[in-house]
C-alpha positions as CSV (number, residue, x, y, z in Angstrom):
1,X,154.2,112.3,75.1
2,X,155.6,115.5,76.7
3,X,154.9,116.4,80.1
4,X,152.5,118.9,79.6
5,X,149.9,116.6,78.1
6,X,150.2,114.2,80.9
7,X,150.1,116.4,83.3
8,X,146.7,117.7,81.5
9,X,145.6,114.1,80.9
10,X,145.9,113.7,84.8
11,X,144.2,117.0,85.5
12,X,141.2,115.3,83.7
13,X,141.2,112.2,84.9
14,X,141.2,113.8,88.3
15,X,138.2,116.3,87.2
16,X,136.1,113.4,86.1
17,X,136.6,110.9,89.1
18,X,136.1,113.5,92.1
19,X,133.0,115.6,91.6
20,X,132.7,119.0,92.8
21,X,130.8,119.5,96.2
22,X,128.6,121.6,94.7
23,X,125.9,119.4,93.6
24,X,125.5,117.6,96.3
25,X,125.6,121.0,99.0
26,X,122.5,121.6,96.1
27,X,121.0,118.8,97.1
28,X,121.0,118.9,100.7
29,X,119.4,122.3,100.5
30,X,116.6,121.1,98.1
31,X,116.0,118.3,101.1
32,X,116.4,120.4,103.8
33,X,114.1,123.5,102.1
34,X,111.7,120.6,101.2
35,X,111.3,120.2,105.2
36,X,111.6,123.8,105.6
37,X,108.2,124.8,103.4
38,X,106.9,121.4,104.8
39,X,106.9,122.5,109.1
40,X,106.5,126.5,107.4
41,X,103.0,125.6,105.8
42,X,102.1,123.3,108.7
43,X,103.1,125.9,111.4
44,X,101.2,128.4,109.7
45,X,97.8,126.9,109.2
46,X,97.7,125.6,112.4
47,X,100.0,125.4,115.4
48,X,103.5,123.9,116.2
49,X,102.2,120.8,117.8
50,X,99.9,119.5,115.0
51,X,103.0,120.1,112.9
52,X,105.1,117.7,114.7
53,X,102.3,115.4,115.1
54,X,101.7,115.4,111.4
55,X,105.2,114.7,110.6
56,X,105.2,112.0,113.5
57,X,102.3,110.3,111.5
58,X,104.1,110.6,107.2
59,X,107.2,110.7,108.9
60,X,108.7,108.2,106.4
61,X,106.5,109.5,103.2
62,X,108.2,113.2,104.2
63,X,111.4,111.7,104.5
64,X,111.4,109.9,101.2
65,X,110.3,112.5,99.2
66,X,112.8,115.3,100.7
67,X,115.3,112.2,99.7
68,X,113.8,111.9,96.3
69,X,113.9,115.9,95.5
70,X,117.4,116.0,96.7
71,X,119.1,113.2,95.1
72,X,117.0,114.7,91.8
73,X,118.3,118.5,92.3
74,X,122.0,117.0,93.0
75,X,121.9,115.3,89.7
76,X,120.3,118.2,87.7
77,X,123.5,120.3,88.6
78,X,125.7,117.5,88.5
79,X,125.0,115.9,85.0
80,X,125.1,119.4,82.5
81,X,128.5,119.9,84.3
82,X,129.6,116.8,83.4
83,X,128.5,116.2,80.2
84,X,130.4,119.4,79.3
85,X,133.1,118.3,80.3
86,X,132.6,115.1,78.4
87,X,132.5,117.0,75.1
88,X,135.8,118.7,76.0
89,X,137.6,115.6,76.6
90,X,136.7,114.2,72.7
91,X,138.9,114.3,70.4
């Protein structure tokens, strides 16, 4: 084995086992925008205190589905990156 493909083969290994931040910087703005458009529609059919109260009562249904939504965008930009590079690994 010459050095050169084990210093490749250890590239990839090292590209497969740490993901890029990317995807998961995705998914914490799908979250956060999911709370955004959430307290934005709230606010502007009614007032800031109904919007807080509101969130107050689904608090944990809000919660769980900005969870859900980000954990889903995450993997949508994480899994066609890595399946990629999957098929470039093959022999």
């Amino acid at each position: 084995m010459t050095p050169n493909s084990n210093l490749i083969s250890n590239r990839i290994a090292l590209q497969t086992t740490m993901p890029a931040p990317i995807p998961f910087l995705i998914g914490i703005a799908a979250a956060l925008g999911i709370f955004g458009l959430y307290f934005g529609l709230l606010t502007l059919t009614s007032d800031w205190n109904n919007a807080k109260m509101q969130f107050a009562e689904y608090r944990w249904w809000i919660i769980a589905l900005s969870a859900g939504l980000g954990i889903q965008a995450a993997l949508f930009s994480f899994l066609p990156k890595q399946m990629t590079q999957d098929e470039n690994i093959r022999p």
